[in-house]
C-alpha positions in Angstrom: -84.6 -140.4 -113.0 -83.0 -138.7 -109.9 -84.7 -136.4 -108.3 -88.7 -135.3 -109.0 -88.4 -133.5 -112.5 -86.6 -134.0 -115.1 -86.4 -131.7 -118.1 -87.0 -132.8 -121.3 -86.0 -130.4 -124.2 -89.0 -127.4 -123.8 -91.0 -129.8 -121.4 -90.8 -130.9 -117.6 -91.9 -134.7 -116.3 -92.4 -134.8 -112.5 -92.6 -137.5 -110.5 -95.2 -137.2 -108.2 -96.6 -138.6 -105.0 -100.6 -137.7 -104.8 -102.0 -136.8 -101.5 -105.7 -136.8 -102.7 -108.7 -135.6 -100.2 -106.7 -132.7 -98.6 -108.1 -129.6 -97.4 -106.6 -127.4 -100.8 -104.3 -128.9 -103.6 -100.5 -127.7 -102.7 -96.8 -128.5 -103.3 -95.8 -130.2 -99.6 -92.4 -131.1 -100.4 -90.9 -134.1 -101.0 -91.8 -138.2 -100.1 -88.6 -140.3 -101.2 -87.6 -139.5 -104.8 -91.2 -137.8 -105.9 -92.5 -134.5 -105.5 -95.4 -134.3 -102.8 -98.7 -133.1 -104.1 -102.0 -132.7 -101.9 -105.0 -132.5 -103.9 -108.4 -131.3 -102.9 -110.2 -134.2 -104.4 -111.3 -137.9 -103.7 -108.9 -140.6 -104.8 -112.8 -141.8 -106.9 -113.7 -141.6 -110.6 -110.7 -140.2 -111.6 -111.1 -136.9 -109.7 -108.1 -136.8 -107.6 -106.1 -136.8 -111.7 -108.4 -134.2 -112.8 -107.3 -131.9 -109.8 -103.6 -132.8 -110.4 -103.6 -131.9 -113.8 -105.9 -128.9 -112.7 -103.6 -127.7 -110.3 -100.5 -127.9 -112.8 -101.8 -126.1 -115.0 -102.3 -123.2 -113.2 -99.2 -123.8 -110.9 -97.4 -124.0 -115.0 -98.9 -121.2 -116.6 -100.2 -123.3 -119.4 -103.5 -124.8 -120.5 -105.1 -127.8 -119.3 -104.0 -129.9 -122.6 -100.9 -129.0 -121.9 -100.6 -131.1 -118.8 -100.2 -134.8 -119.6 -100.5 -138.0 -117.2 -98.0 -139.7 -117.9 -98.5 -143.3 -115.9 -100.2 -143.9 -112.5 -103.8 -143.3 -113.4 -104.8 -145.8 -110.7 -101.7 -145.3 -108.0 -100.3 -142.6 -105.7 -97.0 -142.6 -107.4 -97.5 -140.7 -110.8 -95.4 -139.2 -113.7 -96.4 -136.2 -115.3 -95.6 -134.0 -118.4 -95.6 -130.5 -118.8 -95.2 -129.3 -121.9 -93.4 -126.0 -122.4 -94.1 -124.2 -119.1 -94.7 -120.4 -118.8 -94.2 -120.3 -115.1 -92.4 -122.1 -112.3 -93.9 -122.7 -108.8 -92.1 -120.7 -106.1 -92.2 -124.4 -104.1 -89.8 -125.4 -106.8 -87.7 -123.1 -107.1 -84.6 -125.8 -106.0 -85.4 -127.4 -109.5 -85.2 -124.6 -112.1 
């Protein structure tokens, strides 16, 4: 995949390099290949994921179950899905 995201009929995969424990979650560019992504939660129990998929969501327009984890549960590099967003983030605008 080059490039972040990667459009996938109605749906949108993002490649994603988690910045957990920041101050607010945010779009902060890019790191290599992968879309940056700060995240105001712990890299513990799983709650840095749950603010990713959190912050998605709402950066998406679609529900929580709509947002779907792809691989990298345990890692900093991640992939995730989006299924059939109703918004796009301002921040990625260069990708629409």
């Amino acid at each position: 995949m080059a490039g972040p995201l990667r459009r996938d009929g109605d749906d949108v995969v993002l490649v994603i390099h988690a910045q957990p424990g920041a101050r607010q979650s945010e779009f902060a560019g890019l790191h290599g290949e992968a879309l940056k992504v700060r995240l105001a939660a712990p890299a513990q129990e799983g709650k840095a994921n749950r603010e990713l998929c959190r912050f998605l969501a709402t950066a998406f327009g679609v529900p929580l179950a709509s947002v779907e984890l792809l691989n990298g549960e345990s890692s900093r590099h991640k992939r995730v899905k989006i299924s059939s967003p109703r918004l796009w983030p301002p921040a990625l605008a260069a990708w629409q």
